[in-house]
Short mmCIF file of the C-alpha atoms (twelve columns), coordinates in Angstrom:
data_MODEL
# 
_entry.id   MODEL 
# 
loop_
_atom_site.group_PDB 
_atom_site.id 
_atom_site.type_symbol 
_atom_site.label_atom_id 
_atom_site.label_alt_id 
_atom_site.label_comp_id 
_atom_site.label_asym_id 
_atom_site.label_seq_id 
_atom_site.Cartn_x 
_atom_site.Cartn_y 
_atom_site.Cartn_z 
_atom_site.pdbx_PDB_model_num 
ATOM 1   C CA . UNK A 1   -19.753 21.104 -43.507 1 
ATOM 2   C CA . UNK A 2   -16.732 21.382 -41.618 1 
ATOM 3   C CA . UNK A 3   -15.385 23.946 -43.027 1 
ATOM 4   C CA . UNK A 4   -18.642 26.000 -42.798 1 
ATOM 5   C CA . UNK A 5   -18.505 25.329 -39.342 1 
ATOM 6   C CA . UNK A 6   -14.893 26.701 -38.976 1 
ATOM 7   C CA . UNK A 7   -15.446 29.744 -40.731 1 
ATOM 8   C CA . UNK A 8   -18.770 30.463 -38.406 1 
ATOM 9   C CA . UNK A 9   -16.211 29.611 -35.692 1 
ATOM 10  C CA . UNK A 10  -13.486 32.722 -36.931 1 
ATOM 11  C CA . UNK A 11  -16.027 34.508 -37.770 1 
ATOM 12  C CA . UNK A 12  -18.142 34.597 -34.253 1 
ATOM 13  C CA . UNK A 13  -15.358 33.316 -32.265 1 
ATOM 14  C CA . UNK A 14  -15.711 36.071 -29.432 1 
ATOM 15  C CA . UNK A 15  -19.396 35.443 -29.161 1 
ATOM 16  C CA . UNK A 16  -18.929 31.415 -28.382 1 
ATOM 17  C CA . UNK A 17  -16.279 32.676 -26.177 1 
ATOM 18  C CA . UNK A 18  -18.215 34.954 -24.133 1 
ATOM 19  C CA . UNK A 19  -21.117 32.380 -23.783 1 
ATOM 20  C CA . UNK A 20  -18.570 29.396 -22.560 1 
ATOM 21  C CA . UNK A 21  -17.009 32.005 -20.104 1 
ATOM 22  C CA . UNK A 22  -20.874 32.790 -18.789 1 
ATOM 23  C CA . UNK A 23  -21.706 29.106 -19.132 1 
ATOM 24  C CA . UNK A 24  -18.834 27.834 -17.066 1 
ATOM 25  C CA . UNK A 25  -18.974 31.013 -13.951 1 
ATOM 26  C CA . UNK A 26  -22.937 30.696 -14.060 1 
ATOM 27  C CA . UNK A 27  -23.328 26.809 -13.565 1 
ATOM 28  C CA . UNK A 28  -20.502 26.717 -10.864 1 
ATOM 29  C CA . UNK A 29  -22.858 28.418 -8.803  1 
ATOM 30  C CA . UNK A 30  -25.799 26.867 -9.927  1 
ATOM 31  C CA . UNK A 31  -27.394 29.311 -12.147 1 
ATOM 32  C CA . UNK A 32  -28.213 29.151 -15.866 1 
ATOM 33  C CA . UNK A 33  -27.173 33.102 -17.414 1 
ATOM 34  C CA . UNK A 34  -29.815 33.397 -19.778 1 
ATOM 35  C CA . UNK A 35  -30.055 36.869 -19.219 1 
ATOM 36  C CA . UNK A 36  -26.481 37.108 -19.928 1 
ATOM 37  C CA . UNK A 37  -26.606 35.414 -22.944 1 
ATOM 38  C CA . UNK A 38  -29.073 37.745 -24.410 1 
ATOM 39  C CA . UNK A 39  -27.299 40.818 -23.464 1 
ATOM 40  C CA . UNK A 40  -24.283 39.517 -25.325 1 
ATOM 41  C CA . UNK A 41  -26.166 39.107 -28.499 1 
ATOM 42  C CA . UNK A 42  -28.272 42.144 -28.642 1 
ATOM 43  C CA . UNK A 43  -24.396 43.803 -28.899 1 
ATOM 44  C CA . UNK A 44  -23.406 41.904 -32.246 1 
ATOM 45  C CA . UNK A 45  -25.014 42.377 -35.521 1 
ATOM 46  C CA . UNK A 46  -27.768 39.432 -35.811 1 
ATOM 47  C CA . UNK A 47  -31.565 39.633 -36.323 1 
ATOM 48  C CA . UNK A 48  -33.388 40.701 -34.035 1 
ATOM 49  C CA . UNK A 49  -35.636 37.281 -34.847 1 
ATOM 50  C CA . UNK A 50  -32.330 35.026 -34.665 1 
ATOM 51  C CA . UNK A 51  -31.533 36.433 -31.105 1 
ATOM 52  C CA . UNK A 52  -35.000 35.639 -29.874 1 
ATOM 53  C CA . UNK A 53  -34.667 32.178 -31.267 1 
ATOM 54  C CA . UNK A 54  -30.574 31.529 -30.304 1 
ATOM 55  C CA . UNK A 55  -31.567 32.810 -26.230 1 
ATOM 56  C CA . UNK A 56  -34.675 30.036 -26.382 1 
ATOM 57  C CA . UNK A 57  -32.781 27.409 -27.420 1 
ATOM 58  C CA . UNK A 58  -30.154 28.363 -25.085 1 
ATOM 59  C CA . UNK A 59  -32.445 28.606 -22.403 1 
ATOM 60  C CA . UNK A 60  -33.620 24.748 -22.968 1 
ATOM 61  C CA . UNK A 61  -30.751 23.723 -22.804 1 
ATOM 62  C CA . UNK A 62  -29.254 25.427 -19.560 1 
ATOM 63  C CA . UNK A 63  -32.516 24.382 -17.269 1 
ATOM 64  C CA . UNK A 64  -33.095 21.462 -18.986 1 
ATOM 65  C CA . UNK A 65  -30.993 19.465 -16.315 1 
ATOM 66  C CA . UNK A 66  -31.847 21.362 -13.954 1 
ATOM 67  C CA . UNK A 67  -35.669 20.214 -14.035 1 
ATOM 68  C CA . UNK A 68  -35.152 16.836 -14.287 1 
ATOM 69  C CA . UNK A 69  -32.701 17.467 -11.135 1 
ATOM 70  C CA . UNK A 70  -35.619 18.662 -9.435  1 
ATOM 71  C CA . UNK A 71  -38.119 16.288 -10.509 1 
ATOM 72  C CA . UNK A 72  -35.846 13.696 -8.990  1 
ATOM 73  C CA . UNK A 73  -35.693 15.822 -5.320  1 
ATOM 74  C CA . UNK A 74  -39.461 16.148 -5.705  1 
ATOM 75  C CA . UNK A 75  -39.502 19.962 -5.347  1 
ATOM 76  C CA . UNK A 76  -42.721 20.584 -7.420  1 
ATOM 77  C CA . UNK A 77  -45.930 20.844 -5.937  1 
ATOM 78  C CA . UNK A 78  -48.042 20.539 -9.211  1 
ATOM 79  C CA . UNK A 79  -51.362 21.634 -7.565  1 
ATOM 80  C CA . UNK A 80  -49.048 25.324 -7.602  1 
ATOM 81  C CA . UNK A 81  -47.371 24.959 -10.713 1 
ATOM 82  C CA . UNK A 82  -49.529 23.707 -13.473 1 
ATOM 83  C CA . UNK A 83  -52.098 27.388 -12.820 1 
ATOM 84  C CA . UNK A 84  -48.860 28.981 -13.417 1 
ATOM 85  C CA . UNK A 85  -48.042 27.598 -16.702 1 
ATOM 86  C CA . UNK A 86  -51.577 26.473 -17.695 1 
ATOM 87  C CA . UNK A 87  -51.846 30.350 -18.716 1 
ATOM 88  C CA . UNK A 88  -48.085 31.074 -19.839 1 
ATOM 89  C CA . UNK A 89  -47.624 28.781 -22.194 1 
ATOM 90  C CA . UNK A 90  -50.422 29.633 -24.751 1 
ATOM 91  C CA . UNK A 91  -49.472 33.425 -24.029 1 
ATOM 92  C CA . UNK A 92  -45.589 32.653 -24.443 1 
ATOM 93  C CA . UNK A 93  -46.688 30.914 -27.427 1 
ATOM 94  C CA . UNK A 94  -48.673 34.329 -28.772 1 
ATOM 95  C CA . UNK A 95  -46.016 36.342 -28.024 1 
ATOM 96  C CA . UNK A 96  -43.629 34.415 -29.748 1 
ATOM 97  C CA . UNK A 97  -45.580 34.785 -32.876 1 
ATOM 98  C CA . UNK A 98  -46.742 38.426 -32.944 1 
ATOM 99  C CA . UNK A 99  -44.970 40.065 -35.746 1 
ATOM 100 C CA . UNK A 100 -43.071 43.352 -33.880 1 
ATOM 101 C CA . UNK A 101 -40.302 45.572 -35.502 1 
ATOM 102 C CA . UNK A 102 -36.851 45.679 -34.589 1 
ATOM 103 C CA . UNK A 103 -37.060 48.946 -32.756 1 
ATOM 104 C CA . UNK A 104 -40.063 47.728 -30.228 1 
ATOM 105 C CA . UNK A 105 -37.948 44.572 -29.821 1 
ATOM 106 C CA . UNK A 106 -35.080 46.402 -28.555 1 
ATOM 107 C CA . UNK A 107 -36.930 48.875 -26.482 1 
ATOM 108 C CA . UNK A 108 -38.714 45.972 -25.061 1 
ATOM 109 C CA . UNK A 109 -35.417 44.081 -24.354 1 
ATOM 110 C CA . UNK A 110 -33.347 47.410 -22.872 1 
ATOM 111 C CA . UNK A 111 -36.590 47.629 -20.379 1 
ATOM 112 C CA . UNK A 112 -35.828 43.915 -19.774 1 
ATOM 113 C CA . UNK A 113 -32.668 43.397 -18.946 1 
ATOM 114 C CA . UNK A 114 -32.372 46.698 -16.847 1 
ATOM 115 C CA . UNK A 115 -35.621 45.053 -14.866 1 
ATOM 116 C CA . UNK A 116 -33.272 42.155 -14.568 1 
ATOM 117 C CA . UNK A 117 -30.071 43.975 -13.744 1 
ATOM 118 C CA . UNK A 118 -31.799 45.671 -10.643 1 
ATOM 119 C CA . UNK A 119 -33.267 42.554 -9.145  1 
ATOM 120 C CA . UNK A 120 -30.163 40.566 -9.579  1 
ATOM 121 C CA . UNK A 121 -28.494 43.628 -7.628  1 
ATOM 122 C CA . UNK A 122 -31.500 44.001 -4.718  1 
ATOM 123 C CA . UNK A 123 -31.763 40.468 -4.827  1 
ATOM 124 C CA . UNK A 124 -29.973 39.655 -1.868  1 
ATOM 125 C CA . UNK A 125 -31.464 42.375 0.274   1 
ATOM 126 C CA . UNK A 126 -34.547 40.259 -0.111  1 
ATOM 127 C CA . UNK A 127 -35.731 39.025 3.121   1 
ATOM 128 C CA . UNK A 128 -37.483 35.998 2.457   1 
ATOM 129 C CA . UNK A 129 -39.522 34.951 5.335   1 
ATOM 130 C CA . UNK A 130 -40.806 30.589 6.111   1 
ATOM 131 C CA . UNK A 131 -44.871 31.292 6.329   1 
ATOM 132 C CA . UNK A 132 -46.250 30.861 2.488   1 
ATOM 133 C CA . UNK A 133 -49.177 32.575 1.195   1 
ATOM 134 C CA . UNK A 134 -52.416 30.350 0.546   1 
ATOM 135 C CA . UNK A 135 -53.249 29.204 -2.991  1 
ATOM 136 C CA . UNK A 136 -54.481 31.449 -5.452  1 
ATOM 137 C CA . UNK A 137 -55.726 29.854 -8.653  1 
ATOM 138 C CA . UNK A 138 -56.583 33.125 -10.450 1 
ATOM 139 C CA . UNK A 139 -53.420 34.787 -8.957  1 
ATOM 140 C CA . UNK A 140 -51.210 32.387 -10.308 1 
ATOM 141 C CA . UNK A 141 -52.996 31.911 -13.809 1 
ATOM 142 C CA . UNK A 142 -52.230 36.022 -13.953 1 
ATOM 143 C CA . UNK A 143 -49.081 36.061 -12.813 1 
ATOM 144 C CA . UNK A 144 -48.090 33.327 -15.490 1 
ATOM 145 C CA . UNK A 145 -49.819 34.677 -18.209 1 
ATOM 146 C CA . UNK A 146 -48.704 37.986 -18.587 1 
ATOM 147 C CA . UNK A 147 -45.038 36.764 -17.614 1 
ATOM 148 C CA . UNK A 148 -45.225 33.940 -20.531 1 
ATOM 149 C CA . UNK A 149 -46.405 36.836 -22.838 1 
ATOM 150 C CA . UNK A 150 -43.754 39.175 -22.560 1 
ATOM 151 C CA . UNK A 151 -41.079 36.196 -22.398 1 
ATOM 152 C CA . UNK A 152 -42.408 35.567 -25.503 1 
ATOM 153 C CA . UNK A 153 -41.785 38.648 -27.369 1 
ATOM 154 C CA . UNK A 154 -38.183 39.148 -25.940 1 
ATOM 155 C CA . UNK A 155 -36.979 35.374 -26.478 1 
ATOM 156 C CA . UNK A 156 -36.421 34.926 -22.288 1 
ATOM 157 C CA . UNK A 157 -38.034 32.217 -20.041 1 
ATOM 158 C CA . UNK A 158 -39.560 34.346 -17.584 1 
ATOM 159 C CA . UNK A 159 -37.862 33.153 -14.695 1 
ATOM 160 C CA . UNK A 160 -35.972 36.621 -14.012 1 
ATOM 161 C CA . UNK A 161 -40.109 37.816 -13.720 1 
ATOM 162 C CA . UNK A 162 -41.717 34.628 -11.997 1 
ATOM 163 C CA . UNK A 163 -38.776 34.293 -8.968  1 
ATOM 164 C CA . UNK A 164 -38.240 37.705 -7.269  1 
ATOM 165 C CA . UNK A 165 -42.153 37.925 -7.740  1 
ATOM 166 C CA . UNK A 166 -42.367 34.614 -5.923  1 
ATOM 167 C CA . UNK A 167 -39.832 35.589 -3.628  1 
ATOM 168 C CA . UNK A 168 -41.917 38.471 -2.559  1 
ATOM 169 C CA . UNK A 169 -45.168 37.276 -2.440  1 
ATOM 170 C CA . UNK A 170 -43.818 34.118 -0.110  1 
ATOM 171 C CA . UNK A 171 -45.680 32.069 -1.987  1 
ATOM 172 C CA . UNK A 172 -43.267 29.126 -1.347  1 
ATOM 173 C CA . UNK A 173 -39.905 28.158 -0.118  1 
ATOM 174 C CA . UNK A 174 -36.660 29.587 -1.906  1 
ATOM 175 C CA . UNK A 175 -35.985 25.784 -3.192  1 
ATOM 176 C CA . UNK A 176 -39.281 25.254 -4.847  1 
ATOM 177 C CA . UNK A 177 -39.710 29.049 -6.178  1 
ATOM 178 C CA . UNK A 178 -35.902 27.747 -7.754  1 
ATOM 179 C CA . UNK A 179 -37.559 24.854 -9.073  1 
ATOM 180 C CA . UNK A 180 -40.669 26.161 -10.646 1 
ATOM 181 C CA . UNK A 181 -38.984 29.194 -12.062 1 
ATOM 182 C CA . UNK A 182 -36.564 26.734 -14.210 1 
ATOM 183 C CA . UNK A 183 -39.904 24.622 -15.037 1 
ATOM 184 C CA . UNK A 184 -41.202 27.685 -15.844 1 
ATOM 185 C CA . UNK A 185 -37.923 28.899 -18.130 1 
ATOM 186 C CA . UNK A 186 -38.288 25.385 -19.776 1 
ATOM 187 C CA . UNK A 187 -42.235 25.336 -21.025 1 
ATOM 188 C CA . UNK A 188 -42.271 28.984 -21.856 1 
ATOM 189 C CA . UNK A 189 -38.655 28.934 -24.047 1 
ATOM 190 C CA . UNK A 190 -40.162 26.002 -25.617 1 
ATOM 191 C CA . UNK A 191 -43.653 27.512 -26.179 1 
ATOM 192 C CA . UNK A 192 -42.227 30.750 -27.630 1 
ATOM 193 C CA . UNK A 193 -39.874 28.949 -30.046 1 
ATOM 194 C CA . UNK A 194 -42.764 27.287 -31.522 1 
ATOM 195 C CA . UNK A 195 -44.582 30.764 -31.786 1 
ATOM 196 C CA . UNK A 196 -41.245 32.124 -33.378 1 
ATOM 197 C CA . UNK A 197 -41.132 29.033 -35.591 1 
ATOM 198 C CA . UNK A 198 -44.824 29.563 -37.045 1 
ATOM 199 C CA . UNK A 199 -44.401 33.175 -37.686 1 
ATOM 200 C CA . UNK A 200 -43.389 33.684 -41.741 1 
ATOM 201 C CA . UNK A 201 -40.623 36.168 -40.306 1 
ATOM 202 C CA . UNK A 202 -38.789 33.645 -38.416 1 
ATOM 203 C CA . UNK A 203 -35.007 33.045 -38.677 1 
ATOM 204 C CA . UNK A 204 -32.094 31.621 -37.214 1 
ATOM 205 C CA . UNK A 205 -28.939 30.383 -38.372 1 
ATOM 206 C CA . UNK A 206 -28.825 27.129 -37.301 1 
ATOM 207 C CA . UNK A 207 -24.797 27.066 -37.618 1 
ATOM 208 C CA . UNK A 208 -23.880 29.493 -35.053 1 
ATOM 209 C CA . UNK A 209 -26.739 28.224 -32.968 1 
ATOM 210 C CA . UNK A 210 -25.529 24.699 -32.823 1 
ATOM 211 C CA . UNK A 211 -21.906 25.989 -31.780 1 
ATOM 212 C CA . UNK A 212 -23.405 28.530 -29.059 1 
ATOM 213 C CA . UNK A 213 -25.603 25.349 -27.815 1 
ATOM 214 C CA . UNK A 214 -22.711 23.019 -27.621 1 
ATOM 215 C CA . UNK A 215 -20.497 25.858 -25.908 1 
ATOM 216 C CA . UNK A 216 -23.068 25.963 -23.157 1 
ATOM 217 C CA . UNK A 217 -23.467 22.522 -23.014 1 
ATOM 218 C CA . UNK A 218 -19.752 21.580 -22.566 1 
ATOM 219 C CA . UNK A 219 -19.195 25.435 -20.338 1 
ATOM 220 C CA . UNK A 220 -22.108 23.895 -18.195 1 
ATOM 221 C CA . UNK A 221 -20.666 20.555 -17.450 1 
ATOM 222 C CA . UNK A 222 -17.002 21.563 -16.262 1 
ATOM 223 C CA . UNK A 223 -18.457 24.887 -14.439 1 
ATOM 224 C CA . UNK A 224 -20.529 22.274 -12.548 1 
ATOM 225 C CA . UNK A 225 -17.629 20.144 -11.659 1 
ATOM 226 C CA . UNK A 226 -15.825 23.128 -10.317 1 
ATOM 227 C CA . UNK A 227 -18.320 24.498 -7.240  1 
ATOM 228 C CA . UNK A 228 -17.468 27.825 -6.685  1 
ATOM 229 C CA . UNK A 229 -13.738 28.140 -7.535  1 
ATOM 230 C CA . UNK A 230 -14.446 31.651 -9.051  1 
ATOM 231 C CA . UNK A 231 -17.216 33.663 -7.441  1 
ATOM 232 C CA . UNK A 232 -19.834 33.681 -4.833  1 
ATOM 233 C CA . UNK A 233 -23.165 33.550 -6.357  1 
ATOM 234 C CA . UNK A 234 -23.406 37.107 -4.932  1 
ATOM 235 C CA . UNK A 235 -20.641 38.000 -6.326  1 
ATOM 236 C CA . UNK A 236 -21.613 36.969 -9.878  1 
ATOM 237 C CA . UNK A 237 -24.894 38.353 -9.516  1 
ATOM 238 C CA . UNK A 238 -23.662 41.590 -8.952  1 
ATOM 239 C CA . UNK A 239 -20.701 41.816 -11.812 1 
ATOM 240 C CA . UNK A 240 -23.567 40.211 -13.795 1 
ATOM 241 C CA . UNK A 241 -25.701 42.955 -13.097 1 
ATOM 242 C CA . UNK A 242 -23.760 45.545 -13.883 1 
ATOM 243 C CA . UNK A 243 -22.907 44.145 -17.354 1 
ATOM 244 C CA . UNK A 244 -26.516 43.848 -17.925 1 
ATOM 245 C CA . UNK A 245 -27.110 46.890 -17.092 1 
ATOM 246 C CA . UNK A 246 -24.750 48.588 -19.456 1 
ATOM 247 C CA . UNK A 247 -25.984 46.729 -22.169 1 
ATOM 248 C CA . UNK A 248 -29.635 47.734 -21.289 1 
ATOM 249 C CA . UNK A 249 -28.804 51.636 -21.426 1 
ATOM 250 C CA . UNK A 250 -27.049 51.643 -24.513 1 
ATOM 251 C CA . UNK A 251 -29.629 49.668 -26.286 1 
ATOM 252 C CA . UNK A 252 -32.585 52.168 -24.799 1 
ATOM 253 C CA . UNK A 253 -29.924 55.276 -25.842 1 
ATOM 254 C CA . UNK A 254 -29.445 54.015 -29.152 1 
ATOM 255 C CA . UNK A 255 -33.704 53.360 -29.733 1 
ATOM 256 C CA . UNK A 256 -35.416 55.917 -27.801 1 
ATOM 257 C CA . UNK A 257 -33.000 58.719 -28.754 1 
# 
């Protein structure tokens, strides 16, 4: 055992140390970098069907914490939240399962992350004003529901979707929008994996997982500690974005042409 786990470790060692390095800037300002950590596997060599899997778990395991944090601060308003999942999980969970090649899954994913590299870019231009909207049932059901199915088919939560739209919509305050959307990152990630996990095509190596998830775990913790040594979070957004967005055009370059 250990010596599988050392030869996964030479073998993959500049993928675990690309996701400590994101874990560690990421959570020093608060954020989790699950975008990031898909970008950096769609450039190695796995299975399509073992990245979807590896960013989930990833995924529950970055906001994990950061729900119960906000459970304890009392951020949710339920009466807003639960329309916004009741929808997105059973879709994330459909979309997790749907059988799609490898070359939709990357065309889906380049579309993705570029989508995600422009609003983490525009982000801050956002002006974000204190009225919120009134509640909309059949709104929110929508919004969640087509959000949890697409998560589903790229292995994302949905949160990189679900905040600048709540952002823009005002429909609450920038603390409880940042709540719900890593509620929302937790349910869906979970609800996809167990639509990965019933479809016969599903994979993972379970080695390299369990050293990315321990990487992220342990980068988490001491970029927590640390508060901002590095960057500004508007800093990282931006460097992030630009990252993101180079890996998004190659992929679309290398499967639409």
């Amino acid at each position: 055992m250990i010596s599988l786990f050392l030869d996964v470790l030479s073998t993959n060692w500049y993928i675990i140390l690309l996701f400590f390095i994101v874990a560690v800037l990421y959570s020093s300002v608060g954020f989790g970098g699950g975008s990031s950590y898909l970008a950096v596997l769609a450039l190695t060599g796995l299975l399509f069907t073992q990245i979807r899997a590896t960013a989930l778990l990833c995924n529950v395991m970055v906001v994990t914490g950061n729900v119960l944090l906000y459970m304890q601060q009392k951020q949710y308003n339920w009466k807003k939240v639960i329309p916004l999942t009741l929808f997105s999980i059973p879709m994330a969970f459909l979309g997790g399962y749907l059988r799609i090649s490898q070359t939709f899954f990357f065309i889906l994913l380049g579309f993705t992350l570029l989508f995600a590299a422009i609003t983490m870019w525009i982000s801050n231009k956002v002006v974000i004003k204190n009225s919120k909207t009134k509640l909309n049932l059949s709104k929110n059901a929508g919004y969640g529901g087509i959000i949890g199915f697409i998560s589903g088919m790229v292995g994302i939560g949905g949160g990189i979707f679900l905040a600048p739209l709540l952002h823009l919509t005002n429909w609450d305050t920038p603390k409880k929008i940042a709540a719900t959307a890593s509620f929302f990152i937790l349910v869906n990630s979970i609800s996809g994996l167990i639509g990965q996990y019933t479809n016969p095509e599903f994979s993972i190596d379970w080695t390299l997982t369990s050293s990315l998830l321990i990487t992220v775990f342990i980068g988490g913790q001491i970029g927590s500690r640390m508060s901002n040594q590095f960057f500004t979070p508007s800093q990282l957004k931006k460097a992030t974005a630009i990252l993101i967005a180079f890996v998004s055009i190659r992929i679309l370059i290398k499967y639409l042409f």
